[in-house]
ROMILUM-308996 format. One record per residue (C-alpha): x, y, z. Coordinates in nm, 3 decimals. Example, Ala and Ser with C-alpha at 12.3 -4.5 7.8 and 13.67 -1.06 7.14 Angstrom:
(node (1.230; -0.450; 0.780))
(node (1.367; -0.106; 0.714))
// end
This chain:
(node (-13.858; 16.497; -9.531))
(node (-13.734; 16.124; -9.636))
(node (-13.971; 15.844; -9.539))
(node (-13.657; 15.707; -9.316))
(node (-13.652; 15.977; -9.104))
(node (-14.059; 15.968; -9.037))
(node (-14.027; 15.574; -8.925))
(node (-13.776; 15.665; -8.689))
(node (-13.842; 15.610; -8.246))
(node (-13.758; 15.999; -8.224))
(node (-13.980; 16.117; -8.517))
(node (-14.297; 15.887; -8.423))
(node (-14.220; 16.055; -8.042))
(node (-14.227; 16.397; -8.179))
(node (-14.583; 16.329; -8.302))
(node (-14.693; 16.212; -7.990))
(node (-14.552; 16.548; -7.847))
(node (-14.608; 16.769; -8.102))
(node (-14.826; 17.116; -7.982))
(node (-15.155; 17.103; -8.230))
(node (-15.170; 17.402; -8.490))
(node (-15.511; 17.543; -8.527))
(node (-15.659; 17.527; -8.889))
(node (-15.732; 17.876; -9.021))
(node (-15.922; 17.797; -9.300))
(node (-16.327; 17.630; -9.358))
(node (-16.261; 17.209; -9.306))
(node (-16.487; 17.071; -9.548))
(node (-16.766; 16.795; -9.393))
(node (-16.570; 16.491; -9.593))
(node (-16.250; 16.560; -9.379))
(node (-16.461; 16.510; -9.075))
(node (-16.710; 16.272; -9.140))
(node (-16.825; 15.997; -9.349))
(node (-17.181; 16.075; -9.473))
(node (-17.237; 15.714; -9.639))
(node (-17.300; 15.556; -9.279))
(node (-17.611; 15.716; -9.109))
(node (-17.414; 15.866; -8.833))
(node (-17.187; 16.047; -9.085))
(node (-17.531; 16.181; -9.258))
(node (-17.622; 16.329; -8.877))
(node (-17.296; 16.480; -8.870))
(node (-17.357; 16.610; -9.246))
(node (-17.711; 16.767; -9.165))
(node (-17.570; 16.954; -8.841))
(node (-17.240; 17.051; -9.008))
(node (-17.481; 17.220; -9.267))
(node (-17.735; 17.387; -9.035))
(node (-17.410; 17.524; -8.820))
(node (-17.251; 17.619; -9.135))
(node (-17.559; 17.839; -9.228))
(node (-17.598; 17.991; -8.879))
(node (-17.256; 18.105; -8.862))
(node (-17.306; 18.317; -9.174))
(node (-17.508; 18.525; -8.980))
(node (-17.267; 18.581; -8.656))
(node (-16.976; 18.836; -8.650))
(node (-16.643; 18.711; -8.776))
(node (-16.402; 18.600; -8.474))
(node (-16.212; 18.890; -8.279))
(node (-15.893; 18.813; -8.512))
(node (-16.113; 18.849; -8.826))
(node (-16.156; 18.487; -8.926))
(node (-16.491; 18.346; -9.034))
(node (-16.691; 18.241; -8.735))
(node (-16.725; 17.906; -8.837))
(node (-16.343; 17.815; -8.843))
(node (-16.367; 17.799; -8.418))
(node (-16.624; 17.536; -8.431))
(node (-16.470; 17.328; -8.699))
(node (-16.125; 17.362; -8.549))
(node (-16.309; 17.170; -8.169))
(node (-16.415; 16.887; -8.399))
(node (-16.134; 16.871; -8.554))
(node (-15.928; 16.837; -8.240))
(node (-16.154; 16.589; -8.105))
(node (-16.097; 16.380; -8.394))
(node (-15.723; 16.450; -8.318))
(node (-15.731; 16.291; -8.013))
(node (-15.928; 16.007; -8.149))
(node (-16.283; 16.106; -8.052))
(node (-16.507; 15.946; -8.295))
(node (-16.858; 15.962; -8.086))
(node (-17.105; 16.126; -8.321))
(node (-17.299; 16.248; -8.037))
(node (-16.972; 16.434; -7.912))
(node (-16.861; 16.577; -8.279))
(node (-17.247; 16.669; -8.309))
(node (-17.225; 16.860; -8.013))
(node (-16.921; 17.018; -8.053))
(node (-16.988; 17.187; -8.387))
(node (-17.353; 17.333; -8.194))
(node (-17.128; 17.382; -7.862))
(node (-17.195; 17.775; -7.913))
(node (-17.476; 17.785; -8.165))
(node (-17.721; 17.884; -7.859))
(node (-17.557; 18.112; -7.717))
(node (-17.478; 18.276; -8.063))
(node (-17.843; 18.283; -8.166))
(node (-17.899; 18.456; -7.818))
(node (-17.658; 18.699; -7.848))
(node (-17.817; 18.754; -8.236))
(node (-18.138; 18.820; -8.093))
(node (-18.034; 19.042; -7.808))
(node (-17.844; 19.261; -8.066))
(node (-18.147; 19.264; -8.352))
(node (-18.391; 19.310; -8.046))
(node (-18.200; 19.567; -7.874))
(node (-18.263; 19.384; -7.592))
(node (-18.137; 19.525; -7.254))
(node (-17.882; 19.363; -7.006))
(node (-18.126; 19.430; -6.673))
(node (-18.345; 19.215; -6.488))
(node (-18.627; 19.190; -6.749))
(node (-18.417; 19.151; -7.070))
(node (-18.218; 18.884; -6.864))
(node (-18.579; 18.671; -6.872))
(node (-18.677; 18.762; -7.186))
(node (-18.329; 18.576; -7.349))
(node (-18.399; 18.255; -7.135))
(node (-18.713; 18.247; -7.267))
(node (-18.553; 18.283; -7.626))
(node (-18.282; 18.052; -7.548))
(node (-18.547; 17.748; -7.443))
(node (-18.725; 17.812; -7.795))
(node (-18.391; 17.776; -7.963))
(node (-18.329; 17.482; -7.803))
(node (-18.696; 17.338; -7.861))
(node (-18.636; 17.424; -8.248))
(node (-18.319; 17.242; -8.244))
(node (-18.486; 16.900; -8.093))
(node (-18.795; 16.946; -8.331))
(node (-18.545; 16.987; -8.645))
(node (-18.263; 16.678; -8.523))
(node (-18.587; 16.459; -8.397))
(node (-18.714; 16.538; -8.782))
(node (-18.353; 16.464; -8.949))
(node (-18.339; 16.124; -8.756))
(node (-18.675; 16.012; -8.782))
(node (-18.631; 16.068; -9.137))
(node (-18.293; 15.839; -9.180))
(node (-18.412; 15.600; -8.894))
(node (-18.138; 15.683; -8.688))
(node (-18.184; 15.633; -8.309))
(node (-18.369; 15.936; -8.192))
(node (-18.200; 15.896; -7.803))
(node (-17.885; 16.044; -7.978))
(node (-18.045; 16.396; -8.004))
(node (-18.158; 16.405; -7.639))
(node (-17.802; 16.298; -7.579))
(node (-17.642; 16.601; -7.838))
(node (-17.892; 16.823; -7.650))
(node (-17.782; 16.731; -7.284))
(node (-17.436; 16.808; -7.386))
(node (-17.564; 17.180; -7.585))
(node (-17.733; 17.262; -7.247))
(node (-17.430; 17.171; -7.054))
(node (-17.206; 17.364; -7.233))
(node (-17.417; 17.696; -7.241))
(node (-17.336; 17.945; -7.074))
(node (-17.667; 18.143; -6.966))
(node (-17.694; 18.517; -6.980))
(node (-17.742; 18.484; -6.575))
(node (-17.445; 18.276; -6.476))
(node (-17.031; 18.388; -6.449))
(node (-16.837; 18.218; -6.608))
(node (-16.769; 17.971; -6.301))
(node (-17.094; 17.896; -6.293))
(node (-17.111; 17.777; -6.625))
(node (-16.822; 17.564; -6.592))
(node (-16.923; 17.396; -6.249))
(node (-17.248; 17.276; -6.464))
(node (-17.016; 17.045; -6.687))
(node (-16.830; 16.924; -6.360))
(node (-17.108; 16.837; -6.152))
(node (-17.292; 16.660; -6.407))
(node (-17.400; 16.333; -6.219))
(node (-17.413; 16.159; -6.541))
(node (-17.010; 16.024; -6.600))
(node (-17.080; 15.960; -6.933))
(node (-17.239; 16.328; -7.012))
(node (-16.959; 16.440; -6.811))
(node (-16.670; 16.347; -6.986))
(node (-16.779; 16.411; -7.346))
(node (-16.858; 16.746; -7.240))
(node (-16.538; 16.783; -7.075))
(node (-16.374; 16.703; -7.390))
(node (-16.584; 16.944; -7.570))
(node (-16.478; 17.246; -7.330))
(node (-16.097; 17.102; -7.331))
(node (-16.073; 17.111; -7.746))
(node (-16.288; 17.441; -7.782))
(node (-16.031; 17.587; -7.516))
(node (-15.754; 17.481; -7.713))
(node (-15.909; 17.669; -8.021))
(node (-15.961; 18.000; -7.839))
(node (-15.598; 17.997; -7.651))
(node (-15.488; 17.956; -7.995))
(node (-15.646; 18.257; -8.109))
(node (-15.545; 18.566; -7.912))
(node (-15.345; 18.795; -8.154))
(node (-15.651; 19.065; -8.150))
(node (-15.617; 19.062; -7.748))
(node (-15.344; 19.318; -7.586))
(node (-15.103; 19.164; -7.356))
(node (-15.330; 19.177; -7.026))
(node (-15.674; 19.025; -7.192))
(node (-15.433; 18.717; -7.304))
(node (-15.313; 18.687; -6.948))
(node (-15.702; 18.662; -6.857))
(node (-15.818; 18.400; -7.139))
(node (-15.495; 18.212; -7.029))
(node (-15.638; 18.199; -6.664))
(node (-16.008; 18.084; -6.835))
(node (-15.840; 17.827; -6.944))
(node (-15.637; 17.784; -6.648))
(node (-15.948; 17.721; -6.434))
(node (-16.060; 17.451; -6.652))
(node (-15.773; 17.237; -6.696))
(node (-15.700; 17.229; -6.300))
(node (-16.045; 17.085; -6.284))
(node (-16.009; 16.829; -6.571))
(node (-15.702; 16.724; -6.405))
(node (-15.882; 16.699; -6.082))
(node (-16.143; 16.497; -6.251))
(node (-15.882; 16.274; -6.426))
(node (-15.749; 16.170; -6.093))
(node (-16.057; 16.093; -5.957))
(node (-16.117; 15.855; -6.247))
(node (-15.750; 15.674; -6.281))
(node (-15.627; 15.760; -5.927))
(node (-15.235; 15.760; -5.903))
(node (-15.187; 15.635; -6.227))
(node (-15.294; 15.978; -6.404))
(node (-15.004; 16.040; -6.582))
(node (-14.927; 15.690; -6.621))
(node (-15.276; 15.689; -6.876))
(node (-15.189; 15.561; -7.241))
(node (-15.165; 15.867; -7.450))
(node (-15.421; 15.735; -7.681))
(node (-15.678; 15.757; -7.396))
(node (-15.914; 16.066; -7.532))
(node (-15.980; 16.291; -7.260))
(node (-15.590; 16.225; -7.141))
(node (-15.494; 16.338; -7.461))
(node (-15.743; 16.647; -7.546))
(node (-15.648; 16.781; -7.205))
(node (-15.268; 16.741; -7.232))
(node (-15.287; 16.934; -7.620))
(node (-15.496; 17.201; -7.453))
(node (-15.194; 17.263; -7.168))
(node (-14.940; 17.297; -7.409))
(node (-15.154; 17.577; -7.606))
(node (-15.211; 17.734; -7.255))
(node (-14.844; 17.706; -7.167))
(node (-14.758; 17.855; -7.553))
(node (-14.939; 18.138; -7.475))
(node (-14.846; 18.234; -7.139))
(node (-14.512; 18.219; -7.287))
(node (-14.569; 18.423; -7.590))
(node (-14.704; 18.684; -7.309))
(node (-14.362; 18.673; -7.125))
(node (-14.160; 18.762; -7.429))
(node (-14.408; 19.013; -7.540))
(node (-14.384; 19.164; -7.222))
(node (-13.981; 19.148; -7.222))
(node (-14.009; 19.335; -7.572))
(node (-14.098; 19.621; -7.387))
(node (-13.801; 19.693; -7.223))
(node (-13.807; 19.525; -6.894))
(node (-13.547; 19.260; -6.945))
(node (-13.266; 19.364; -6.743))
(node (-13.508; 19.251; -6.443))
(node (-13.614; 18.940; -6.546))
(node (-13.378; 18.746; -6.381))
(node (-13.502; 18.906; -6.036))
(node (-13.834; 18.844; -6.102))
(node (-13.773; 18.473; -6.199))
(node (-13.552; 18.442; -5.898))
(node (-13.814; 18.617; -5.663))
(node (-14.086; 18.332; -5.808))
(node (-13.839; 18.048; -5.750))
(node (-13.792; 18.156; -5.337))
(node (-14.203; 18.195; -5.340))
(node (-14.214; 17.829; -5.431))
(node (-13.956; 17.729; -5.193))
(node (-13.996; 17.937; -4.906))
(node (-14.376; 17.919; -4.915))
(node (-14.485; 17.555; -5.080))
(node (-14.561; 17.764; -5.368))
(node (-14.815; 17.659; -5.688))
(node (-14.979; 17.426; -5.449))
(node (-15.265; 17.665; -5.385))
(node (-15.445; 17.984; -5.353))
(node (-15.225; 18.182; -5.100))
(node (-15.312; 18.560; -4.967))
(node (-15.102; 18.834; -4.965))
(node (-14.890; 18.872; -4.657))
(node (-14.885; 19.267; -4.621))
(node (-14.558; 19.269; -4.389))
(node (-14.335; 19.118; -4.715))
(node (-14.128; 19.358; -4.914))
(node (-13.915; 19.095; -5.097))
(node (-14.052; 19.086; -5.466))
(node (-14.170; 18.765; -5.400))
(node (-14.488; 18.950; -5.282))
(node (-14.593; 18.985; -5.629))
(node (-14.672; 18.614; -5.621))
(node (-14.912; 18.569; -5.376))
(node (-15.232; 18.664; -5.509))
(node (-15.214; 18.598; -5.907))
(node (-15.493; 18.356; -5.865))
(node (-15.707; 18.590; -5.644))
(node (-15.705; 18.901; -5.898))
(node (-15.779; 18.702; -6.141))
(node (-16.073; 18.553; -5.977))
(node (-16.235; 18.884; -5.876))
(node (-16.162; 18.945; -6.240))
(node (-16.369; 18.666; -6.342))
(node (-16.658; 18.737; -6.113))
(node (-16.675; 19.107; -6.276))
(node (-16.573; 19.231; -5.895))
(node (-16.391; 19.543; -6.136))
(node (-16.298; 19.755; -5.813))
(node (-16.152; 19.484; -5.609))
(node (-15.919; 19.351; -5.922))
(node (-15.869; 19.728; -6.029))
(node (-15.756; 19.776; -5.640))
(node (-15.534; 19.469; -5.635))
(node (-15.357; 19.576; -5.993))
(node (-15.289; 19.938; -5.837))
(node (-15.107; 19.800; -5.545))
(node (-14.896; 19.551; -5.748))
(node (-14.786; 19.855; -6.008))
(node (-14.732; 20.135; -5.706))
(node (-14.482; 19.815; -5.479))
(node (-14.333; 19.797; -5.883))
(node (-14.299; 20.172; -5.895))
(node (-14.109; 20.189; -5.583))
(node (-13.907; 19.850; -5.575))
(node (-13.782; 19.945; -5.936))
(node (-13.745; 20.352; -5.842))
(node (-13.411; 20.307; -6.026))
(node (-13.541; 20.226; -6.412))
(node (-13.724; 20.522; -6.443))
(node (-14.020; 20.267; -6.609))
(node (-14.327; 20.445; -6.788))
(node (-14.663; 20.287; -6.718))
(node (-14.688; 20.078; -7.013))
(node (-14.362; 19.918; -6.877))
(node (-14.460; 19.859; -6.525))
(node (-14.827; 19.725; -6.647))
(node (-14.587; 19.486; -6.842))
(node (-14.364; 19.359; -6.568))
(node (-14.695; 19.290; -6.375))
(node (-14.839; 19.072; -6.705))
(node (-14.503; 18.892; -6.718))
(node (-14.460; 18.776; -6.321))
(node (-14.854; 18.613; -6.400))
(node (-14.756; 18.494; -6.723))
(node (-14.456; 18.321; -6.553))
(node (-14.627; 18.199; -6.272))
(node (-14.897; 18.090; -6.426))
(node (-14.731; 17.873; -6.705))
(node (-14.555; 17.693; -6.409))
(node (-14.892; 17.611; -6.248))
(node (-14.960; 17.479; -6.607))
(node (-14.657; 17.263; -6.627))
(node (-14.677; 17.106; -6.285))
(node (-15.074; 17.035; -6.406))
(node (-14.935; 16.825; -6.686))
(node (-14.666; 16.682; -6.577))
(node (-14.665; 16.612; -6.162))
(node (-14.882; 16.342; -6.068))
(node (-15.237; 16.446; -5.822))
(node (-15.088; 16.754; -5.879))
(node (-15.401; 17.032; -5.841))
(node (-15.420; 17.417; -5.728))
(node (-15.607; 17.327; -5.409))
(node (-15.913; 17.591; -5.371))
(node (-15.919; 17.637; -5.750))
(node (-16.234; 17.428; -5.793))
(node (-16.579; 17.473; -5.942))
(node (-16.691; 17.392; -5.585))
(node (-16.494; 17.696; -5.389))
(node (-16.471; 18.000; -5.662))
(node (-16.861; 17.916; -5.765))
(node (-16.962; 17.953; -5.383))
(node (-16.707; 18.212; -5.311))
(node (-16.554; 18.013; -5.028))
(node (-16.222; 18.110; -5.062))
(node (-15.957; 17.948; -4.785))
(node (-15.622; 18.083; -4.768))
(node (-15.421; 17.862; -5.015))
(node (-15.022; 17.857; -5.048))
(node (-14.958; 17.851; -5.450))
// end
């Protein structure tokens, strides 16, 4: 590429576009840090002590070395221009608890019941006591500022997720954190490890992608949520060079990649010569019935395959709340209204499971779009606040 073209308006606005590739191979510490300051020699000790943990954890599901996903969240952060050592700290230990918990439960045999449940909180609190003792040491030792490991461990605990929580749960911790400043750098943290793991779903089949999108999905309605709150009607009026604007904007486009790699794996199977009907069917939902605006329940007395729109967000959610028969329930209805709408096509199982992923996928990457781009746009009833309490109202989506 000549060095006229890369000094050129459209080329400079392609980089501010551009969707971020992961990195699939080990980032060394010098591309991340600079160890001659003593914040860089922080960095340097933690980036080691992850490093060595990580050896001992289970490669990723796509058979990459653990310790790629941790690297790739800093890196991202410093992507979007996040240079808080605190923050980078955090990010590389974002799962380190959790993955020493899940080590111990596995070497320990330890049971998923009531009492095993206590005995890995227990575990987890001397992990994260070890942790203070060693950073406290480290800091001491290079007179750094020892309020920055409190800080690095504040942001650990918020992004934890305990053995006893859902997934919701976990999430509505970082959200309702009364400290703003805690807040947001964990926010970040969640938005670039996100990004990571959407970016990594090769090893899932074509329904468990649908359901990490919708993780993600979850996440980035509340970020958006909490970006209004903090600019008000200017939201997407932010600079791009604004952190938190830009970590959650990169992390929308890999959600919105991915739902759309689902739709045309989904087409591959054979169900394009309806895809115009089910696009068409979405597009009345959203006019007819103020669609993607929220949460809406199924309206038993509609036939039009605009029905299949109606409770995406609901399935899901039972989904996420391991509530197995009422998602398993909702799926079976959707695939026997499929079986008889599209009596014609003669579909096999596999093809019908696939039209279902694709009217989600569709759907869902629209809720993603209007996220990034419409401003105070939110999914109304798709907070931490109403899924974590199970207060449910009847949304239109």
């Amino acid at each position: 590429m000549s060095k006229i073209i890369t000094k050129t308006p459209e080329y400079k606005q392609y980089q501010v576009l551009e969707h971020w590739k992961p990195v699939n191979e080990v980032i060394l510490v010098k591309e991340l840090s600079d160890s001659k300051n003593k914040w860089g020699s922080l960095f340097s000790y933690v980036y080691k002590k992850t490093k060595a943990a990580y050896y001992r954890f289970p490669d990723r599901r796509d058979g990459q070395d653990s310790f790629v996903h941790p690297l790739n969240l800093v890196w991202d952060l410093k992507r979007a221009k996040i240079d808080d050592y605190a923050t980078l700290c955090a990010g590389l230990l974002h799962d380190y608890v959790e993955e020493m918990v899940d080590l111990y439960k596995k070497e320990q045999k330890v049971q998923s019941d009531k009492e095993g449940i206590k005995e890995l909180d227990k575990y987890e609190l001397v992990i994260l006591q070890e942790l203070k003792e060693e950073l406290l040491q480290f800091c001491q030792s290079k007179k750094i500022e020892i309020s920055v490991v409190e800080e690095i461990l504040e942001l650990i605990k918020l992004l934890t997720r305990h053995k006893r929580h859902f997934y919701y749960r976990s999430i509505s911790e970082i959200f309702h954190c009364k400290d703003e400043k805690l807040k947001e750098k964990a926010i970040q943290i969640k938005l670039a490890d996100r990004i990571h793991n959407i970016q990594s779903l090769k090893s899932f089949d074509v329904h468990g992608q649908v359901y990490q999108c919708f993780k993600n999905l979850f996440i980035i309605n509340n970020a958006k949520k909490y970006l209004i709150d903090k600019y008000g009607e200017d939201t997407n009026r932010v600079s791009v060079n604004d952190p938190t604007q830009k970590v959650f904007i990169k992390c929308c486009k890999a959600t919105y990649d991915a739902y759309l790699n689902v739709c045309d794996n989904c087409i591959d199977k054979g169900i394009k010569p309806i895809r115009s009907m089910l696009q068409l069917a979405f597009r009345k939902f959203v006019s007819e019935k103020s669609g993607l605006w929220a949460v809406t329940k199924l309206d038993e007395k509609e036939f039009h395959p605009m029905r299949l729109y109606y409770e995406i967000v609901r399935k899901y959610d039972a989904r996420l709340h391991q509530e197995k028969e009422r998602f398993d329930q909702m799926q079976k209805s959707e695939m026997e209204y499929c079986r008889k709408f599209f009596a014609d096509f003669n579909f096999t199982e596999d093809q019908l499971q696939a039209i279902i992923d694709y009217k989600d996928a569709y759907a869902l990457k629209e809720v993603v779009a209007r996220l990034l781009y419409k401003r105070r746009y939110t999914v109304s009833g798709f907070g931490c606040s109403d899924l974590c309490s199970r207060r449910m109202v009847c949304m239109k989506i």
